[in-house]
C-alpha positions in Angstrom: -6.6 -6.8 -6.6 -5.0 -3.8 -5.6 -1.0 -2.7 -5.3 -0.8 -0.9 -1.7 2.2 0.8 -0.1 2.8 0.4 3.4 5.4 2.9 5.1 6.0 2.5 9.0 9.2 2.5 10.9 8.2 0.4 13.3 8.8 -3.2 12.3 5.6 -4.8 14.4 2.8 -2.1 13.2 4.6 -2.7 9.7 3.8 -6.1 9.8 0.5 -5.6 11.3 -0.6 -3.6 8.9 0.6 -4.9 5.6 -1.1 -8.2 7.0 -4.7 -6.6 6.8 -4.2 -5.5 3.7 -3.3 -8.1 2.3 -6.6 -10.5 4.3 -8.1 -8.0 2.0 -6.8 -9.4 -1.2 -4.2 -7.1 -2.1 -0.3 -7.2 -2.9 1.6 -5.3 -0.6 4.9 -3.0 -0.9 6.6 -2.5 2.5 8.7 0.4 3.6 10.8 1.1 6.8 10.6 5.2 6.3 9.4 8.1 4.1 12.5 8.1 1.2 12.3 4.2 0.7 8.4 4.9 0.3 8.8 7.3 -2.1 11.6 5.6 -4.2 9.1 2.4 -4.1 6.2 4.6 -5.5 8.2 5.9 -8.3 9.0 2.3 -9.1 6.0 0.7 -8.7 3.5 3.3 -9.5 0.9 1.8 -6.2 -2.5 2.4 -6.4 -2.9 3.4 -2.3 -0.2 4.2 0.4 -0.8 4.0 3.9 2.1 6.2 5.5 2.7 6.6 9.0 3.5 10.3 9.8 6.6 9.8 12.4 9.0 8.5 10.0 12.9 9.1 9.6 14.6 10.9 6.7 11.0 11.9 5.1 7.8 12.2 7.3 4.1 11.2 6.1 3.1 15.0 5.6 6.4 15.7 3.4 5.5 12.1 1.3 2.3 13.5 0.4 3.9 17.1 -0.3 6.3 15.0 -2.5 3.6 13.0 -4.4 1.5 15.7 -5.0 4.8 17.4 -7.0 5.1 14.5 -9.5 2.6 13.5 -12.3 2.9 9.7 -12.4 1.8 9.9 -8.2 -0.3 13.1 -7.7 -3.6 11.3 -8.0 -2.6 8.3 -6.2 -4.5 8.3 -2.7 -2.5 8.3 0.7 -4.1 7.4 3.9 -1.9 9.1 6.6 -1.7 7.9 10.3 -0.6 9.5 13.3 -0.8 9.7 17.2 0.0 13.3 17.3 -1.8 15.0 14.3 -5.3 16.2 15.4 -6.7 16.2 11.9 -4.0 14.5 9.3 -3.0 17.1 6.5 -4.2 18.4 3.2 -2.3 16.8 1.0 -3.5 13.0 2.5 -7.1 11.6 1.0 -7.8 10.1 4.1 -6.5 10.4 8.4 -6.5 8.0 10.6 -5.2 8.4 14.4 -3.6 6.1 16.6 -4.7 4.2 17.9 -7.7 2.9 15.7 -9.8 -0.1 15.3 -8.8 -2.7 12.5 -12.5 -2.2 11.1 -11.9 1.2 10.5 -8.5 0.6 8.7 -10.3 -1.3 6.8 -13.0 0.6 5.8 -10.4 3.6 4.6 -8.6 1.0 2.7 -12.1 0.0 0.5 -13.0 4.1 0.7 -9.4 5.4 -0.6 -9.2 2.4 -3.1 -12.3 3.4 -4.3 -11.1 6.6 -5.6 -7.7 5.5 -7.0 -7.1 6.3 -10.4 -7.0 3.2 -12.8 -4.0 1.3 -12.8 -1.7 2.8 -15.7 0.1 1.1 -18.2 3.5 0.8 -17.7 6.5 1.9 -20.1 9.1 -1.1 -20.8 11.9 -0.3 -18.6 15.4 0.1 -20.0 17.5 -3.3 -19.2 19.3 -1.6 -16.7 16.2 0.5 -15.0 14.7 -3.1 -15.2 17.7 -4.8 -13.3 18.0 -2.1 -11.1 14.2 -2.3 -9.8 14.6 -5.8 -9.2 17.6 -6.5 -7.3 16.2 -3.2 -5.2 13.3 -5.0 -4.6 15.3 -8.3 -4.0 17.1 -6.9 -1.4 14.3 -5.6 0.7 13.5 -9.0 2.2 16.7 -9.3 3.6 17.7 -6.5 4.6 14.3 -6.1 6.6 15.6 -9.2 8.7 19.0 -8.1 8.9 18.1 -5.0 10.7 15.3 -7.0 12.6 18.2 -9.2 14.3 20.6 -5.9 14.4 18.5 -4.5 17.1 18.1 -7.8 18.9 21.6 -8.0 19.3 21.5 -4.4 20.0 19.6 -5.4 22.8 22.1 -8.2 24.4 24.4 -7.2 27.5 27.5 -9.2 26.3 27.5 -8.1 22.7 30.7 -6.9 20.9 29.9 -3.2 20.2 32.6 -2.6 17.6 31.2 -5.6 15.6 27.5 -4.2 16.0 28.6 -0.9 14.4 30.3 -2.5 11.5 27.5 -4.8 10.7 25.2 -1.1 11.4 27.5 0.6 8.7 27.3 -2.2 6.3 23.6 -2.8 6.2 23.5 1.6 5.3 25.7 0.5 2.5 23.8 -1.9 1.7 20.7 0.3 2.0 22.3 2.9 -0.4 22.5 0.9 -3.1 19.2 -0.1 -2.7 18.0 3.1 -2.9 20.1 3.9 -5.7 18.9 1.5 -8.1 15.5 2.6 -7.2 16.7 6.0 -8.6 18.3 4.3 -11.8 14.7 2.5 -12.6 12.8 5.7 -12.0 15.2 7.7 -14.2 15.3 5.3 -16.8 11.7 5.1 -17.1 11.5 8.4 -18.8 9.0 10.1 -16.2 10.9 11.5 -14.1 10.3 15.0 -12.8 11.5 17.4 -10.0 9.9 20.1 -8.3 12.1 23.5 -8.3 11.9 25.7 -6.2 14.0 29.3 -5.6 16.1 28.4 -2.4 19.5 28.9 -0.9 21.8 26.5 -2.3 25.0 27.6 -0.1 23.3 26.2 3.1 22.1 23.2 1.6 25.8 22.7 0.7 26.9 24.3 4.2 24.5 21.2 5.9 26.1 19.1 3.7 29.3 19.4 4.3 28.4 19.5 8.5 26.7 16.4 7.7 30.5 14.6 6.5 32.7 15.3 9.2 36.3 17.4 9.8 37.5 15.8 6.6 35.5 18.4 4.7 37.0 21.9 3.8 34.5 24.4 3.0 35.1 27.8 1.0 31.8 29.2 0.4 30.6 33.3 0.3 28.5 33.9 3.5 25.9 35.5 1.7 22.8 33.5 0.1 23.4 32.1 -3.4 19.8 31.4 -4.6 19.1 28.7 -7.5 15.8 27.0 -9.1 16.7 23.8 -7.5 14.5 20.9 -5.8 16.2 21.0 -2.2 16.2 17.4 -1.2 17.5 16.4 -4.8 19.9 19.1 -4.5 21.3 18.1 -1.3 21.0 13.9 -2.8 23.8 15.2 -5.1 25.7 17.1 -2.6 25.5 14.0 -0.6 27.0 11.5 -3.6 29.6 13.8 -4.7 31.7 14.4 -0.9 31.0 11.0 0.3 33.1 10.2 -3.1 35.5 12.2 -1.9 35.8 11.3 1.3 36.4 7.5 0.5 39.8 9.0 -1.1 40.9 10.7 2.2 39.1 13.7 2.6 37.5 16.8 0.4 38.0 20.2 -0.4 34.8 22.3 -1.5 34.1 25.5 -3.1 31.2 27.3 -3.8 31.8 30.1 -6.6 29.0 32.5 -8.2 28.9 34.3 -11.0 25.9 36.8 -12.8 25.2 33.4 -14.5 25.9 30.3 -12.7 26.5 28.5 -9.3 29.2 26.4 -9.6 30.4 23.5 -7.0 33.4 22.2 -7.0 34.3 18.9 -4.8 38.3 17.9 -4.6 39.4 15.1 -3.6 43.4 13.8 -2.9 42.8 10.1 -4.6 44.9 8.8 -6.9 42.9 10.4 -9.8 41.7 8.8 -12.9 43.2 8.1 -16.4 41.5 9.1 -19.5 40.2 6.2 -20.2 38.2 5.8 -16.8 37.0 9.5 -17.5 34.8 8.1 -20.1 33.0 6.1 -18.9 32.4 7.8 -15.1 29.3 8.9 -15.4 28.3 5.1 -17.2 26.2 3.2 -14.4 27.4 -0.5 -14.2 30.6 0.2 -16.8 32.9 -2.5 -16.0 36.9 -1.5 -15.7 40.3 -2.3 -14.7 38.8 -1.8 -10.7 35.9 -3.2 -10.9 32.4 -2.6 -11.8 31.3 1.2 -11.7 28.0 1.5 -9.6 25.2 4.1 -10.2 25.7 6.7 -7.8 27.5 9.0 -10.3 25.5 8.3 -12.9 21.8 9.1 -11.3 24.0 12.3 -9.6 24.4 13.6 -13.1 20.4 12.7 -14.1 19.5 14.7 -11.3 21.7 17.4 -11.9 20.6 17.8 -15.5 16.9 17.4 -14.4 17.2 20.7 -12.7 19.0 22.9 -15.6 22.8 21.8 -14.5 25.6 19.7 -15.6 27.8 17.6 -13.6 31.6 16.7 -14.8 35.0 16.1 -13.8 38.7 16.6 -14.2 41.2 14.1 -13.3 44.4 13.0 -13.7 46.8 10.0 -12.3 48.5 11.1 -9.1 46.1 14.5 -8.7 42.8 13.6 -7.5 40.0 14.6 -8.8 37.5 17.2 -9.1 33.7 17.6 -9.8 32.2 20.2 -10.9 28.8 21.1 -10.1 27.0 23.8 -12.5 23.4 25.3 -11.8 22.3 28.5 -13.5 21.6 31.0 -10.9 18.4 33.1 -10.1 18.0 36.0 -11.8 
């Protein structure tokens, strides 16, 4: 028996397909699009995926790209299928396209298994990475039906549209922290790598900042400010740190660059933070006079210092706050 990852974004073929695996005798991982897939693989460490290639927020091609970048997945085998691909892609071990007989699914499945490397033994988990893996995976069940029914309802002449785009906006909350944890468990495990790359970190931060709305200032040189930086880990950080800020009112960003260093600065007008809180900020799950501290901040910093930087922040009662991004630029 075999672990098998099973990405699609459409909830039927989804089904469908983790179904036949499974006739075949092996447990089964599901996935709604390319960055829950990954975040699942890094977790679970499967021994085949079967990606689709049209998939939101990370296609098939770019999941194989991304495995082939880390250690713990570069070997694992990924069957890629598409309708619109002639011939798949080099990264995946095996192509399928749409539409194709069940038989020959299967067959793929016994081929690409066949050449999966051993299954490897897996480092204890910190408590925390532990917890975070399983209430990520506990919540996948759920949330699968919740968004199953959301676009039933979606569906329904008479249905209040306000209340379908609060129960939309909840469920990508919800979502979040499910992909969050998944970060926290992979972090913790003490694999975790990133692929860094020279690139242009001003537009990543200019898309960012696009991507939150007019409640985002931006002060940021017009020229390209290059960094060794993963992009899409780059812009996960970029992501965290204004939609902070924006849940105080709205942010004020600067980009600044020296001989030496890229620094990013995100303000916010909150009511800041005392000393105390400070502490503890970057602590995932560290439980205070508001409440329990969740890990976004704290797998923002990981991923900062992953690629050569350090996240931190000043803060004080009445002032907001302000983090401060710093990479060390190109030379």
């Amino acid at each position: 028996m075999s672990l098998v990852l099973v990405a699609d974004d459409e909830p039927a073929v989804l089904e469908v397909l983790s179904q036949v695996v499974e006739d075949l005798g092996h447990d089964v991982l599901r996935a709604r699009d390319g960055e829950e897939a990954l975040g699942l693989a890094r977790a679970r460490h499967p021994q085949l995926v079967v990606t689709d290639h049209m998939m939101p927020r990370l296609s098939g091609v770019e999941l194989c790209r991304r495995m082939k970048q880390e250690a713990q997945l570069k070997d694992v085998p990924v069957i890629l299928l598409s309708a619109v691909l002639p011939q798949g892609a080099p990264e995946a071990f095996a192509f399928l396209h749409k539409p194709f007989e069940i038989t020959d699914f299967e067959s793929v499945i016994h081929r690409s298994l066949a050449a999966s490397p051993e299954p490897r033994m897996e480092h204890a988990a910190s408590p925390v990475g532990a917890l975070g893996q399983w209430v990520a995976q506990a919540l996948q069940g759920p949330l699968d039906t919740a968004r199953e029914q959301l676009r039933r309802l979606e569906c329904t002449p008479s249905v209040d549209r306000a209340a379908l785009d609060t129960l939309a906006a909840q469920l990508q909350s919800i979502e979040a922290v499910g992909r969050h944890l998944r970060e926290l468990s992979w972090l913790s495990s003490g694999e975790a790598t990133l692929k860094r790359i020279e690139t242009d970190v001003g537009q990543h931060l200019r898309d960012a900042v696009a991507a939150h709305g007019a409640h985002v200032t931006l002060d940021a040189p017009d020229a390209p400010v290059h960094a060794q930086v993963d992009p899409p880990r780059i812009r996960q950080v970029f992501d965290v740190l204004l939609a902070n800020a924006v849940r105080q009112g709205a942010a004020e960003v600067a980009l600044e660059v020296s001989q030496t260093q890229v620094t990013v600065r995100v303000k916010d007008v909150g009511p800041g933070l005392a000393a105390e809180a400070l502490a503890h900020l970057f602590t995932p799950f560290r439980t205070d006079a508001k409440g329990v501290c969740g890990p976004e901040l704290y797998v923002a910093s990981e991923l900062v210092r992953l690629q050569g930087g350090a996240l931190s922040v000043q803060s004080r009662p009445g002032q907001g706050s302000t983090f401060s991004l710093m990479l060390p630029r190109s030379t």
